[in-house]
C-alpha positions as CSV (number, residue, x, y, z in Angstrom):
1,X,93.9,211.8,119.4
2,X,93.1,212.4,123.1
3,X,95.1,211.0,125.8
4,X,92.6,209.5,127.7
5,X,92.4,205.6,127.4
6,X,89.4,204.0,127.5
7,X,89.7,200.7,129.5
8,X,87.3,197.5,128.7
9,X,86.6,194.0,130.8
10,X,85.5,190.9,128.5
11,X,83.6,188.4,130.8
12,X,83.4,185.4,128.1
13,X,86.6,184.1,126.1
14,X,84.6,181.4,123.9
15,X,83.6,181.7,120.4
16,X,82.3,185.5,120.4
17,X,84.8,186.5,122.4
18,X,87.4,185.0,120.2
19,X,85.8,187.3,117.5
20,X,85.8,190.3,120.1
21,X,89.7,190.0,120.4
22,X,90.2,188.8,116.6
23,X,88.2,192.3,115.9
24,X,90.8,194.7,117.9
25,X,93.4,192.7,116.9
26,X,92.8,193.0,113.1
27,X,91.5,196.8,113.6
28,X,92.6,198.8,116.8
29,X,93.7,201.3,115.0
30,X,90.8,202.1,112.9
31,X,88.8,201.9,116.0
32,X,91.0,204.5,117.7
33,X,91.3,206.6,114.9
34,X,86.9,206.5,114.9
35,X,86.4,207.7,118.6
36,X,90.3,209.5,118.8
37,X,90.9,208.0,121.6
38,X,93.7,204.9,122.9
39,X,91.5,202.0,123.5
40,X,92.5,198.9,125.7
41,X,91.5,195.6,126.1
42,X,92.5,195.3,129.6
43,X,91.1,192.4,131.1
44,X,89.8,189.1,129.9
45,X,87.8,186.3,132.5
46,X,87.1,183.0,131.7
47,X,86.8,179.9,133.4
48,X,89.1,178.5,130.8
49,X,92.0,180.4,130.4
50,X,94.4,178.0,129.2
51,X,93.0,176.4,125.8
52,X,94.2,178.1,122.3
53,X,91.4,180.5,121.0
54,X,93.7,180.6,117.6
55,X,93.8,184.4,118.3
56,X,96.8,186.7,119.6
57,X,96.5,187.3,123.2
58,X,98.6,188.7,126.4
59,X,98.5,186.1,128.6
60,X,98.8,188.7,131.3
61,X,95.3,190.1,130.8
62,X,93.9,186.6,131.2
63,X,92.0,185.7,134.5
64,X,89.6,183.2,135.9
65,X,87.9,185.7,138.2
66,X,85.2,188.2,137.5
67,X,86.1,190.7,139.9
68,X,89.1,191.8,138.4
69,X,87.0,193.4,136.0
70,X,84.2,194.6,138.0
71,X,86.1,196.1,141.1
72,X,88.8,197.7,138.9
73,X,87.9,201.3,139.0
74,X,89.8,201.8,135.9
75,X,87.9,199.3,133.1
76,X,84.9,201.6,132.0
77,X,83.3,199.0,129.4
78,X,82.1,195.5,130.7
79,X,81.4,193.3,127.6
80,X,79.2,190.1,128.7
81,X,79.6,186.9,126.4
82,X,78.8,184.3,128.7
83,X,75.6,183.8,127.8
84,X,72.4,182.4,130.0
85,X,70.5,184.0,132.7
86,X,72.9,183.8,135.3
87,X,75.5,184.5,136.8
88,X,75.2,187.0,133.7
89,X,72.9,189.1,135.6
90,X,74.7,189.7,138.3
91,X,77.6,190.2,136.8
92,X,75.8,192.8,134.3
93,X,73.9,194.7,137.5
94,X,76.8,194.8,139.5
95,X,78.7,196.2,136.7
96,X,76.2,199.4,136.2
97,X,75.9,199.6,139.9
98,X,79.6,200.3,139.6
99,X,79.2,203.0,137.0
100,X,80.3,200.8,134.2
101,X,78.5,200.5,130.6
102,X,77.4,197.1,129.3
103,X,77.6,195.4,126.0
104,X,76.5,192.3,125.7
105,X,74.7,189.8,123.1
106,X,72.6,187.7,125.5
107,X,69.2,188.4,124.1
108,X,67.8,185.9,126.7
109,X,69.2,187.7,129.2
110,X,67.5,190.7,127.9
111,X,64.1,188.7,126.9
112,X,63.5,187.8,130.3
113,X,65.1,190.7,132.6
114,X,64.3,193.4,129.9
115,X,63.0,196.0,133.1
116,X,65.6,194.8,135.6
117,X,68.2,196.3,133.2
118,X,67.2,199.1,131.9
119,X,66.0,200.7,135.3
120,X,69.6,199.6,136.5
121,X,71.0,201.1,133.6
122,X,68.7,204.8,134.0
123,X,69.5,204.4,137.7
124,X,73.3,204.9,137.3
125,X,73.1,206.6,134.1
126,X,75.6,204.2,132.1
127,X,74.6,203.0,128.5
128,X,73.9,199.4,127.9
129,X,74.3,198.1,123.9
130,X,72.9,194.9,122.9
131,X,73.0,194.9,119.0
132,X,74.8,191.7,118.6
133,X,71.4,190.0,120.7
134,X,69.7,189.9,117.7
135,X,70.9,189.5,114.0
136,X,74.3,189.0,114.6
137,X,76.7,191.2,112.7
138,X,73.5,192.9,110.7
139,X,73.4,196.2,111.6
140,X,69.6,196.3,113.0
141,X,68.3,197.6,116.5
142,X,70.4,201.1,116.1
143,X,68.6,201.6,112.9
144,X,65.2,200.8,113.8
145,X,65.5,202.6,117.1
146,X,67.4,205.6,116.1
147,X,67.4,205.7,111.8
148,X,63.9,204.9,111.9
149,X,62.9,206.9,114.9
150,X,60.6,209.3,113.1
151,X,57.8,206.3,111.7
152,X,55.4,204.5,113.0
153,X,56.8,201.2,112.9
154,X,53.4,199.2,111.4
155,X,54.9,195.7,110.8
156,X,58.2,193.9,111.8
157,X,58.5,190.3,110.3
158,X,61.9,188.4,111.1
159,X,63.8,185.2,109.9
160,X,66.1,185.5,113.0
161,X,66.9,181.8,113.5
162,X,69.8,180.6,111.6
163,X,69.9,177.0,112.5
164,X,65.9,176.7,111.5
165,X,66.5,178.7,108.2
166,X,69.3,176.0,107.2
167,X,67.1,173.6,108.0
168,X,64.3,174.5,105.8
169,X,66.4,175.3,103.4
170,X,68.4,172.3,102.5
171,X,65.0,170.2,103.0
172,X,64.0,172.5,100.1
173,X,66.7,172.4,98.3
174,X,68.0,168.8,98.3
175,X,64.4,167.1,99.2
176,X,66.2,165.9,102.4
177,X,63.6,165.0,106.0
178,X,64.0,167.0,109.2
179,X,65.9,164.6,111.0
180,X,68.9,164.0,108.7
181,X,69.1,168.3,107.8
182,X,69.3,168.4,111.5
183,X,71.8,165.5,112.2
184,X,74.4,167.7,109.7
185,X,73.4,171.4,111.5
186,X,74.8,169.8,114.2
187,X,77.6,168.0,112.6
188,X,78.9,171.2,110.6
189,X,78.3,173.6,114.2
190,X,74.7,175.2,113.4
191,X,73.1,173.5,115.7
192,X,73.6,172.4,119.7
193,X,73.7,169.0,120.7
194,X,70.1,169.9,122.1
195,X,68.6,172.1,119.5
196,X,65.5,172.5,121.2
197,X,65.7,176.1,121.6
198,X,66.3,176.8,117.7
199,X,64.0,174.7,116.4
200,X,60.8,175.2,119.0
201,X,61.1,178.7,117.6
202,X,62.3,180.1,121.8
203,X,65.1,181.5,119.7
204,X,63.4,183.5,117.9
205,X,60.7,184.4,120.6
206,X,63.5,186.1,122.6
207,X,64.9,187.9,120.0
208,X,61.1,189.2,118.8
209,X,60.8,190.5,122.1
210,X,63.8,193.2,121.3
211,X,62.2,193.9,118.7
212,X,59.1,194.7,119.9
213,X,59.9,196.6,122.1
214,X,62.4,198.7,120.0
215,X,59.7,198.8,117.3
216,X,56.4,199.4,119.3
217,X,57.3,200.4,122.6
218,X,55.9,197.9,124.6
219,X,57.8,194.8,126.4
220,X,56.1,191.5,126.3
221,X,57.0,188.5,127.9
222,X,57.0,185.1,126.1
223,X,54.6,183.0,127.7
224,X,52.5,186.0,126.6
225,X,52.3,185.4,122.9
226,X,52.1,182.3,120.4
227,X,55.7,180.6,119.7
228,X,55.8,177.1,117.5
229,X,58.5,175.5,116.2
230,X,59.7,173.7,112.8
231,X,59.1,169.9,114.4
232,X,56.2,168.7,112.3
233,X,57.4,169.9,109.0
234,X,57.8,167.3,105.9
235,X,58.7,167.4,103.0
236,X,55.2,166.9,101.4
237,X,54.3,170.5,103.2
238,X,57.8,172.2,101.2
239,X,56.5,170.6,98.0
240,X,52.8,171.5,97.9
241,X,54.3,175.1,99.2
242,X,56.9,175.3,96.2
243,X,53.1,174.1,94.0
244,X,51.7,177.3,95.8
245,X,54.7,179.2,95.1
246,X,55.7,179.6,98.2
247,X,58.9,178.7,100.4
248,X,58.2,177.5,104.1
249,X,60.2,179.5,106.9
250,X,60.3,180.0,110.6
251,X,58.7,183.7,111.0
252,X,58.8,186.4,113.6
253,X,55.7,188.4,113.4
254,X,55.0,191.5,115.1
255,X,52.4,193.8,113.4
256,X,50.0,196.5,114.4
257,X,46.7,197.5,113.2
258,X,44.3,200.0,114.9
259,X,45.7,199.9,118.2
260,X,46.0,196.3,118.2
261,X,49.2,194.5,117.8
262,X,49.7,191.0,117.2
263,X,52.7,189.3,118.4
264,X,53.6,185.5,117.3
265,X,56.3,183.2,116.0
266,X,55.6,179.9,113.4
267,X,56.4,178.2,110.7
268,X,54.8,180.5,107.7
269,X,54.3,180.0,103.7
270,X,56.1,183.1,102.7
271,X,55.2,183.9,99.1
272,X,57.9,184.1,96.6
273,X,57.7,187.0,95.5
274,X,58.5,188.5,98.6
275,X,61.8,189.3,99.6
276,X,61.9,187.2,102.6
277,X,61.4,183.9,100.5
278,X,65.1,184.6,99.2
279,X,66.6,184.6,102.6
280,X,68.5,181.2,102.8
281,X,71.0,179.2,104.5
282,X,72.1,180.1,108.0
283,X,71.3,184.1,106.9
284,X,68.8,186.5,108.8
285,X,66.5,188.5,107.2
286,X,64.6,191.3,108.6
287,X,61.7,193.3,107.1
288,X,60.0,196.1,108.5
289,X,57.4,198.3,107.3
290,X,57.5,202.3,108.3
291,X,54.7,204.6,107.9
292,X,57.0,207.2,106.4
293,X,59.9,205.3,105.1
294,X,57.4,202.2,103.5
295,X,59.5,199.2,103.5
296,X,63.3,198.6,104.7
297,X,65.2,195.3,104.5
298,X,68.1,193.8,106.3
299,X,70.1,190.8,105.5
300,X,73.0,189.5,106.7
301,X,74.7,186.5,108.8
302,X,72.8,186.8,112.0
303,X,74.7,184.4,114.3
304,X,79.1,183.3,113.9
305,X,82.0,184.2,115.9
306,X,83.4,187.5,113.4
307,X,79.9,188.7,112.1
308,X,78.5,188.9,116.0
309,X,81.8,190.4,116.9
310,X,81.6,193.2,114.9
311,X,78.8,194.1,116.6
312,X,79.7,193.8,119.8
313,X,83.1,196.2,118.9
314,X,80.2,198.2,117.0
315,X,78.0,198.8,120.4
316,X,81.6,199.6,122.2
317,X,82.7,202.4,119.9
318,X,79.3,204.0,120.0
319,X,79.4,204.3,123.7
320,X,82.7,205.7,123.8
321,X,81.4,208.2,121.3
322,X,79.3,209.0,123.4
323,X,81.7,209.5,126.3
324,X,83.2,211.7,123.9
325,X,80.1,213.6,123.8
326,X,79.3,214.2,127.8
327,X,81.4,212.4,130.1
328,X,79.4,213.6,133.1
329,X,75.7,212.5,131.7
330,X,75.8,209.3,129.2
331,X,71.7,208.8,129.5
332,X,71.1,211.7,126.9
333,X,70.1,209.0,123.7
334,X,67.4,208.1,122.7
335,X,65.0,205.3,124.5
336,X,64.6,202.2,123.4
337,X,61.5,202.3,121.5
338,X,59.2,205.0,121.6
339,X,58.0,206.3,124.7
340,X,54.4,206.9,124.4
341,X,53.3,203.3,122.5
342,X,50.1,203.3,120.2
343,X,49.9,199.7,120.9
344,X,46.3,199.9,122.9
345,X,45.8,195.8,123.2
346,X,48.0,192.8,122.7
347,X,45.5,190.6,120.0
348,X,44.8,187.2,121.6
349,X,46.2,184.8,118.9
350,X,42.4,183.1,118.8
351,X,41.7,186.3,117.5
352,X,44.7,186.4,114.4
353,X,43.1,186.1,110.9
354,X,45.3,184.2,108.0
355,X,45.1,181.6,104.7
356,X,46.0,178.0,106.3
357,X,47.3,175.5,104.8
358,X,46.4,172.0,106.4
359,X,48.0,168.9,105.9
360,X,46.1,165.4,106.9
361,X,45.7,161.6,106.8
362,X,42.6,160.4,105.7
363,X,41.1,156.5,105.1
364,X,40.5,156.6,101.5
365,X,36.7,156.0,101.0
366,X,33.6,158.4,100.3
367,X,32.4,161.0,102.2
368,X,35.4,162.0,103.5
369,X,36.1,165.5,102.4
370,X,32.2,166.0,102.0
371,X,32.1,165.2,106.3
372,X,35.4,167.8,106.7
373,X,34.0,170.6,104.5
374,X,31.4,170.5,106.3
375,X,32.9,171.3,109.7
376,X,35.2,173.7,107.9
377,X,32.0,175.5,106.7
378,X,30.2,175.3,110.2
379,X,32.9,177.8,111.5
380,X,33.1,179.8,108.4
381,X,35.8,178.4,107.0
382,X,35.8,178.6,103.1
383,X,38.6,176.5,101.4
384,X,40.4,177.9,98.5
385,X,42.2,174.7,97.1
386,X,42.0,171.2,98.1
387,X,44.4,168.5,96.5
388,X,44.0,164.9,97.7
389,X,46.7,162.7,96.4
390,X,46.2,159.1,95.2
391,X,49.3,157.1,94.1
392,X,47.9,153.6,93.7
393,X,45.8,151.3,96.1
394,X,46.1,152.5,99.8
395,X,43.9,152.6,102.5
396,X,45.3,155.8,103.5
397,X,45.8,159.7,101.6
398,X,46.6,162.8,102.4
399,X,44.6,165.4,101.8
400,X,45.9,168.9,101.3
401,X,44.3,172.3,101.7
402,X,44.4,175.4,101.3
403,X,41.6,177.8,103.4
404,X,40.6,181.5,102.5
405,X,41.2,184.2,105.5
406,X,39.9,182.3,108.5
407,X,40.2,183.3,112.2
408,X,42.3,181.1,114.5
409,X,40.2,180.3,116.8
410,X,37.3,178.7,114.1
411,X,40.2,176.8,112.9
412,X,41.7,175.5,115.4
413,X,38.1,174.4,116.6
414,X,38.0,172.9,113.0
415,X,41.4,171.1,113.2
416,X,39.8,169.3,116.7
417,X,36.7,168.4,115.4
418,X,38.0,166.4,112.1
419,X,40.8,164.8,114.4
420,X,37.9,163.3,116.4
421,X,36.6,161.8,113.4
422,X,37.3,158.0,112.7
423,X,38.1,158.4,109.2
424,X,41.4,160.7,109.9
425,X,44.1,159.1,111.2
426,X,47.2,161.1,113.0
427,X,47.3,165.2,113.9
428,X,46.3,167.7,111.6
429,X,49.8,169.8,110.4
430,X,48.7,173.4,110.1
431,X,50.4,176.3,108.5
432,X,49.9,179.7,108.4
433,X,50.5,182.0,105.5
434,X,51.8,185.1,105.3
């Protein structure tokens, strides 16, 4: 083993951090024994320094100010668990300005500063890993940027949101509504007190944006593409999705076809059949399509203190491989994403074709679905099933159906039009499927 010690900062002592120091704890000497050389967890910064992790620590290494990590000449790896936008930045930035490489897990971070970074990174020629932003502990950007490096990537489709897969899960599973699944994600530590960002589907927006890029080459902000969330789903739409034997999930979609790449996240009626239908619980799935390789699937936990750890330790060991490797020049790897992208146009999502399933309340009396089919077929809309349920005397239905491959933009013209008429009562729920 060489005698040369590489020397690491941690910038965030909360619940991946924990993991971080659990991780080197439990297997420093396997690490070591990877890259041969002594590796040290010098310094740790927190603004809480003094509350029991429940993991062993040197109380010595413990401090509440940043720049004992980034002005100590010595530390060579800054690891960035903090989270947010900043002072994460600056702490990140000024790290690489210092000659120092970067792992961190903030995928918002990297969502919204994706150029900032890497041009600081190329700049000072220090190596930034980031495989714990998305997925977790699943082993996921390495292998689509590097294992996979030699396809066309033609379709990435992702259930990268843990909280919204538990969600649609247990109101699959134990016919349970939105609210109370969601009152116990938050109860058992799934979800924030404000779970806004999970279940709008922003989540999974920033992590598709990693992705992307990795996958296609191209960077893509989020106000730039289509992102919904899980709000509006009942149970009635799980049901008549389990009668098209389907299970409802919140999907990450980023797919290319001549040139033209279409980039969205929303709820989708994933058939099952496909593998991504089995992907349950707070568990990730990711499925991507090569034009070499056909079809590769990862699964794992994607979020958790130990899972996202190991990736974090996993991004740190690569580096120092690669310190190993050349010492003088650490930009030699390969870019994130291919260089030269074959994505010519983003597709507008008015322009996305799909089945849609659409959900409505209707006043029970004739003429009803004869006056909506025939706005569905003014925009070319041809309907494939149509279920309208009756349960006794009520004044009001709903009415369930199921379209053949429409463009959005007819349908969301449709949707409009049979809101405005005075026979349908409430907003049309629309889903799309896969």
């Amino acid at each position: 083993m060489g005698n040369e010690v590489v020397n690491i900062g941690l910038i965030g002592f909360g619940t991946i951090g924990s993991g971080v120091v659990e991780n080197f704890n439990l297997n420093l000497p396997l690490i070591e024994n990877k890259v041969q050389r002594k590796v040290n967890l010098k310094k740790i910064v927190d603004l809480d320094i003094t509350t029991n992790r429940g993991v062993r620590v040197d109380s010595e290494i413990l401090s509440t100010d940043v720049n004992d990590i980034l002005d100590d000449p010595d530390i060579d790896i800054v690891i960035e668990l903090i989270g947010g936008y900043q002072p994460a930045l600056n702490f990140i930035l000024t790290a690489m300005s210092r000659g120092k490489h970067v792992v961190t897990a903030n995928k918002a971070l990297l969502a919204k500063h994706w150029e900032e970074i890497m041009e600081c990174a190329g700049k000072n020629q220090v190596r930034i890993g980031f495989e714990a932003s998305v997925g977790g502990g699943i082993p996921l950007l390495k292998p689509l940027n590097e294992s996979l490096a030699s396809n066309n990537i033609e379709t990435i489709y992702g259930i990268i949101n843990g909280t919204a897969n538990y969600i649609l899960t247990k109101m699959a599973n134990e016919q349970r509504d939105f609210r109370e699944v969601l009152k116990e994600a938050q109860d058992k530590g799934y979800a924030e007190a404000d779970p806004t960002f999970d279940i709008e589907g922003h989540d999974t927006a920033q992590k598709l944006i990693i992705l992307t890029k990795l996958g296609f080459g191209v960077y893509i902000k989020q106000e730039e593409f289509h992102v919904e969330g899980i709000t509006r789903i009942t149970l009635d739409d799980i049901e008549y999705a389990r009668e098209l034997g389907c299970s409802i999930k919140l999907l990450a979609i980023s797919t290319i076809k001549d040139g033209e790449l279409e980039v969205r996240v929303h709820p989708t009626m994933v058939n099952e059949k496909h593998l991504l239908s089995s992907v349950n619980d707070v568990f990730n799935g990711i499925y991507i399509i090569g034009d070499v390789v056909g079809p590769v699937m990862m699964y794992g936990q994607g979020a958790g203190m130990m899972p996202t750890a190991s990736a974090v330790v996993g991004d740190c060991i690569d580096i120092i491989e690669g310190m190993n490797r050349d010492k003088a020049k650490m930009n030699n790897i390969l870019p994130f994403g291919p260089l030269q992208s074959s994505v010519k146009r983003i597709k507008d999502m008015d322009e996305v074709k799909s089945k849609y399933y659409l959900r409505m309340r209707v006043i029970d009396k004739p003429g009803v679905l004869h006056s909506i089919s025939g706005i569905l077929s003014d925009l070319d809309i041809s309907v494939e099933s149509v279920s309208q349920e009756r349960q006794g005397k009520r004044e009001i239905v709903p009415i369930y159906m199921v379209t053949h491959q429409a463009t959005e933009r007819n349908v969301q013209k449709a949707v409009k039009l049979i809101e405005n008429l005075d026979m349908v009562k409430d907003e049309i729920v629309l889903i799309r499927l896969l």
